[in-house]
C-alpha positions as CSV (number, residue, x, y, z in Angstrom):
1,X,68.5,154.5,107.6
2,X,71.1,154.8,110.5
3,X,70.1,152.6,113.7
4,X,71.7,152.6,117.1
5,X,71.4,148.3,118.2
6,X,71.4,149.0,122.4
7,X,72.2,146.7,124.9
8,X,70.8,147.7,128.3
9,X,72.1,146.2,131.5
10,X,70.0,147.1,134.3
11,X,70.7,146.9,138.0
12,X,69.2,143.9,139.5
13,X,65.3,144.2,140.2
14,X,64.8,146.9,138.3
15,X,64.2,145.9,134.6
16,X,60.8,146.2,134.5
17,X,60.3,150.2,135.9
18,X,63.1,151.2,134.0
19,X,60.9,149.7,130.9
20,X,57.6,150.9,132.0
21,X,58.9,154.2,132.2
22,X,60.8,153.7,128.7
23,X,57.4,153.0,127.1
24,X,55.2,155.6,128.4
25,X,57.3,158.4,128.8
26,X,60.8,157.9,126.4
27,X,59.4,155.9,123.0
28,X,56.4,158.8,122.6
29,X,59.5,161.7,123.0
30,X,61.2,159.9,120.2
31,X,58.5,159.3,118.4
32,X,57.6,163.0,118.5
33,X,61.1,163.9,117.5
34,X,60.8,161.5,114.7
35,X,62.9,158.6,115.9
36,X,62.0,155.3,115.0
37,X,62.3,152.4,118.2
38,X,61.8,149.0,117.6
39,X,61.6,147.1,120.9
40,X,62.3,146.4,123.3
41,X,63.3,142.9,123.6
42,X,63.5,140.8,126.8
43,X,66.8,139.1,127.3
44,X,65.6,135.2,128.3
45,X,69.1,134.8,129.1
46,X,69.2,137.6,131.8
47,X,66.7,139.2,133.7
48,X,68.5,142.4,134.1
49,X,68.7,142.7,130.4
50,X,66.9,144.1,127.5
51,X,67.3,145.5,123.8
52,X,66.6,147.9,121.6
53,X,66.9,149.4,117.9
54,X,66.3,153.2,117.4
55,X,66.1,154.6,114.1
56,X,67.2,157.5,112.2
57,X,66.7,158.7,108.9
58,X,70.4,159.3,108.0
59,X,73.9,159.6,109.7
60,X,73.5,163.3,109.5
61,X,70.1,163.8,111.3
62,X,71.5,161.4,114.4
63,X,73.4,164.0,116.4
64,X,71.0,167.3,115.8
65,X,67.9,164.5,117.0
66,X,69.7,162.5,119.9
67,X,70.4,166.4,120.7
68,X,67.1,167.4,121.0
69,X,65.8,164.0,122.9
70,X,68.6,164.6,125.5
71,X,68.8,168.2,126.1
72,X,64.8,168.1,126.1
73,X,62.6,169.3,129.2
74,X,61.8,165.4,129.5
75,X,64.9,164.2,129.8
76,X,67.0,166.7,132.1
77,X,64.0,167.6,134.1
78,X,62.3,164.1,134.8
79,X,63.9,161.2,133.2
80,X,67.7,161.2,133.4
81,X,67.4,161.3,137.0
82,X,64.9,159.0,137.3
83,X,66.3,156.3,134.4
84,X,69.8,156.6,134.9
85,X,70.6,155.6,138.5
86,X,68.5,152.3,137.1
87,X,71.6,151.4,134.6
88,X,74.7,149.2,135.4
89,X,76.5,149.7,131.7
90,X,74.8,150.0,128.1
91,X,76.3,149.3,124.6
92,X,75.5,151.1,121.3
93,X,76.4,149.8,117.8
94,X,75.5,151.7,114.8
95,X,74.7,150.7,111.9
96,X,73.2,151.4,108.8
97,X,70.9,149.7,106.2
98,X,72.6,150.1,102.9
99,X,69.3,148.8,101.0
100,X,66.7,150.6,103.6
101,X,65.5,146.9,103.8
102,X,64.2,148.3,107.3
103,X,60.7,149.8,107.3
104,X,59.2,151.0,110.2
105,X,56.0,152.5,111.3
């Protein structure tokens, strides 16, 4: 399994919209795509911060799936221009489980 470990900063006062929307509308288009998310986690260090793993089966399936999430109806006609303006900076790591110790739902 490849996974993406994201860092979201958000813009003051907005942490909480940018994750209700990441709930109801974002993890189910994943999840339909076939995306794995675990999180998010709260920051209790910063308000403005939260985290998030997302999954993939393999290294090769990552590009052809983030493609489809982010060229999607969903994302270009509602949430990039909704989410986006909500974000100071984000970091992505990937990684990968060598022992697929990592079982999701």
């Amino acid at each position: 399994m490849i996974i993406e470990m994201r860092t979201y900063k958000i813009k003051p006062g907005f942490r909480s919209r940018f994750l209700e929307i990441f709930r109801s509308k974002s993890m189910p288009a994943h999840a339909e795509i076939g995306m794995k998310i675990l999180g998010p986690f709260l920051s209790v260090e910063d308000p403005d911060t939260f985290f998030f793993m997302r999954g993939f089966p393999d290294l090769a399936s990552r590009e052809p799936m983030k493609a489809q999430f982010y060229e999607g109806a969903l994302w270009k006609g509602e949430l990039e221009n909704v989410l986006m303006p909500m974000i100071e900076k984000y970091e992505v790591v990937v990684v990968e489980d060598p022992d697929e110790l990592v079982h999701w739902r």
